[in-house]
MDAnalysis code that builds the backbone (N, CA, C; Angstrom):
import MDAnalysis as mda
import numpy as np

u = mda.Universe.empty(180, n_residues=60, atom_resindex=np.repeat(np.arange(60), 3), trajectory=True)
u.add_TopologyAttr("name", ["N", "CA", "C"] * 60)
u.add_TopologyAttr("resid", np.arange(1, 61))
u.add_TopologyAttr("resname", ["UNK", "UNK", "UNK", "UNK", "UNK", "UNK", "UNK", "UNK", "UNK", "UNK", "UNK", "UNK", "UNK", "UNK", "UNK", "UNK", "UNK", "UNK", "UNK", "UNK", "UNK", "UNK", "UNK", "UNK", "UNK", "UNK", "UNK", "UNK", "UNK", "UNK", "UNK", "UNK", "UNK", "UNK", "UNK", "UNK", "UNK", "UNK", "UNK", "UNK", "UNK", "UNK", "UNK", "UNK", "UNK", "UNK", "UNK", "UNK", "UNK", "UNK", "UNK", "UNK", "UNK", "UNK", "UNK", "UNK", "UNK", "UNK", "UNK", "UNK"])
u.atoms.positions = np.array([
    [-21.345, 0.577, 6.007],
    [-20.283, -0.293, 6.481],
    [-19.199, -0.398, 5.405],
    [-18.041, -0.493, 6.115],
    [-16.918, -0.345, 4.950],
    [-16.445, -1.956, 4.568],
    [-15.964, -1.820, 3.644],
    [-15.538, -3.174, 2.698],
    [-14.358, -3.780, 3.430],
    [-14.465, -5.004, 3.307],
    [-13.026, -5.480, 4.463],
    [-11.829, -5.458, 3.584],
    [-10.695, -4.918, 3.875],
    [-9.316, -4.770, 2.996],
    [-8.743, -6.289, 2.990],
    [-8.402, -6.962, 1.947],
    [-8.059, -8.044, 1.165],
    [-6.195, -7.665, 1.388],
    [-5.750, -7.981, 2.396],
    [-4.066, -7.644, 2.280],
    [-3.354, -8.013, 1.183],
    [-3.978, -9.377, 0.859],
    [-2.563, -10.427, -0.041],
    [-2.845, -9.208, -1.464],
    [-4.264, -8.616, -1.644],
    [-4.273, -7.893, -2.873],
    [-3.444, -6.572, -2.803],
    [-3.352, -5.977, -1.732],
    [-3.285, -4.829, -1.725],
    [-1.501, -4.375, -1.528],
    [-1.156, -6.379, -0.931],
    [0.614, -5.807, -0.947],
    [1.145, -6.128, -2.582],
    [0.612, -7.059, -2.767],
    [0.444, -7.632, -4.354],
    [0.515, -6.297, -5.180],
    [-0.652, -5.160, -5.190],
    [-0.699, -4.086, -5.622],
    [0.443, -2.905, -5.604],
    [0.753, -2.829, -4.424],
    [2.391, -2.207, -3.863],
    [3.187, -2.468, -4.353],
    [3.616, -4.430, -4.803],
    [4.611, -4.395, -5.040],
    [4.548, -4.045, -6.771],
    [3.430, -4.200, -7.452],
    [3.453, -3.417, -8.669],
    [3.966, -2.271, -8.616],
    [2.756, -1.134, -7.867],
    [3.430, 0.544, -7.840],
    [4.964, 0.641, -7.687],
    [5.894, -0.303, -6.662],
    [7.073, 0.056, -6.362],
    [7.965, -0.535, -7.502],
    [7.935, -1.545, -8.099],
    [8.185, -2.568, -9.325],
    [8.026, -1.303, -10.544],
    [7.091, 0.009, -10.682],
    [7.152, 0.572, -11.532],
    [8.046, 1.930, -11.336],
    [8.191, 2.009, -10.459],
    [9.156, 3.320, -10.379],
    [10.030, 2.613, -10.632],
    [11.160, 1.378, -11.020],
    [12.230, 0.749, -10.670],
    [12.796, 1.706, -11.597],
    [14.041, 2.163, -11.646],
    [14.804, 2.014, -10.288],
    [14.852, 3.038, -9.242],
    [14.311, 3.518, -9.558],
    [14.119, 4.454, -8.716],
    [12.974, 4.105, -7.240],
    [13.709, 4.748, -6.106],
    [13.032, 4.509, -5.072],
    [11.262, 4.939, -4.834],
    [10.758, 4.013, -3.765],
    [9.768, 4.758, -3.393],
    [9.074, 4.759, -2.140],
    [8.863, 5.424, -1.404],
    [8.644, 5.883, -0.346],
    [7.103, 5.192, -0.020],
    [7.202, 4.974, 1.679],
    [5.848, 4.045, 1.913],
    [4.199, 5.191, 1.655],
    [5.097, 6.698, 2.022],
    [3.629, 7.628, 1.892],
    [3.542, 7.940, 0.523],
    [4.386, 7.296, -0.832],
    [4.000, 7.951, -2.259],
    [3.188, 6.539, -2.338],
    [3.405, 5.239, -2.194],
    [2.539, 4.108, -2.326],
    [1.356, 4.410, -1.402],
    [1.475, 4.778, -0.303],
    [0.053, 4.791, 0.450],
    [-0.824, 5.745, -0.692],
    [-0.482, 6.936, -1.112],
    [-1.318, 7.756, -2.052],
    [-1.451, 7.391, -3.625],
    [-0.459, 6.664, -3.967],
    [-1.333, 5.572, -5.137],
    [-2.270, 4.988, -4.865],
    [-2.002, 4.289, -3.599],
    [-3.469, 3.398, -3.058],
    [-4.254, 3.476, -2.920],
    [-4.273, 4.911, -2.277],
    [-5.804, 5.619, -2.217],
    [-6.750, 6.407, -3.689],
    [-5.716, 7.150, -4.379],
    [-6.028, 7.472, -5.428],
    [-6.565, 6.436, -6.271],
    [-6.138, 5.594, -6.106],
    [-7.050, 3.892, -6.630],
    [-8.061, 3.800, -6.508],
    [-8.459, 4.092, -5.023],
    [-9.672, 3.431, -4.257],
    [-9.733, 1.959, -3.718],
    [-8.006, 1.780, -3.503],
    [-7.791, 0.548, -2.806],
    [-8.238, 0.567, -1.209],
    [-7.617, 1.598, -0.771],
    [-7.521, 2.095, 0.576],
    [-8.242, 3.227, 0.931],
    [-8.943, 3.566, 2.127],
    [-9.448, 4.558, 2.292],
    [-8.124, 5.502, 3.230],
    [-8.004, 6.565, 3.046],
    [-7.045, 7.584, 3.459],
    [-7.131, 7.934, 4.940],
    [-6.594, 7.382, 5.745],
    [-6.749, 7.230, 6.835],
    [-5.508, 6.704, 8.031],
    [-4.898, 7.546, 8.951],
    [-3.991, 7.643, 9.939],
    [-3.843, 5.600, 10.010],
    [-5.074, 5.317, 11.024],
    [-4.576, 3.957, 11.172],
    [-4.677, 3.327, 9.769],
    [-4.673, 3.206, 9.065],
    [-4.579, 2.487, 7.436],
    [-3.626, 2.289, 6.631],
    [-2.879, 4.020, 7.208],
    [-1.273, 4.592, 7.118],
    [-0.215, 3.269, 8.003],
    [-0.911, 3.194, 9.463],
    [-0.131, 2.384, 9.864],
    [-0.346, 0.990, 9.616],
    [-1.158, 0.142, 9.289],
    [-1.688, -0.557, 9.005],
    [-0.553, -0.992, 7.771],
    [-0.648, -0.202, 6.886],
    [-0.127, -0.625, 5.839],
    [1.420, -0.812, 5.978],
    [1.988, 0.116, 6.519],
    [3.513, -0.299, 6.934],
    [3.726, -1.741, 7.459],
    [2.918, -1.792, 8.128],
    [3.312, -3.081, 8.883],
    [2.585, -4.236, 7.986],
    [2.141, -3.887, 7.124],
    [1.754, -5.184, 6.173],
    [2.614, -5.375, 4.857],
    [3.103, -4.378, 4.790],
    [4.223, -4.456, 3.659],
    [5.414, -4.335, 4.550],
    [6.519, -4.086, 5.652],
    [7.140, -4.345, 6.719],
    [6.914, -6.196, 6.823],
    [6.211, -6.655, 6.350],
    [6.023, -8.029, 6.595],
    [6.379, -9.022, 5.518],
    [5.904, -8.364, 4.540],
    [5.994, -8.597, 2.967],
    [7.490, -8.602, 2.777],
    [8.314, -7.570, 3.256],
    [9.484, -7.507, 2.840],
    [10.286, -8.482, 3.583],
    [9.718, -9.295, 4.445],
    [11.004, -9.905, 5.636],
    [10.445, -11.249, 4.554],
])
């Protein structure tokens, strides 16, 4: 059984990765593959979408 994803950590985490490229831009699929390369996220289509819309949320 897989581990339940913790959002508030994981946009928290994003906004680090994106906070470190500053100024320079960064794209939602170069953060999705930090994430995973972490072992925040497992690599995965709905997870992909998942995550847009949780950082899409973050940003409003």
């Amino acid at each position: 059984m897989t581990e339940r994803i913790r959002w508030p950590v994981v946009v928290d985490r994003a906004r680090e990765i994106v906070n470190g490229y500053a100024p320079l831009k960064v794209t939602l699929r170069q953060c999705m593959y930090r994430l995973v390369s972490e072992g925040v996220l497992p690599h995965t289509a709905p997870m992909y979408r998942r995550l847009s819309a949780q950082l899409a949320q973050a940003r409003r």
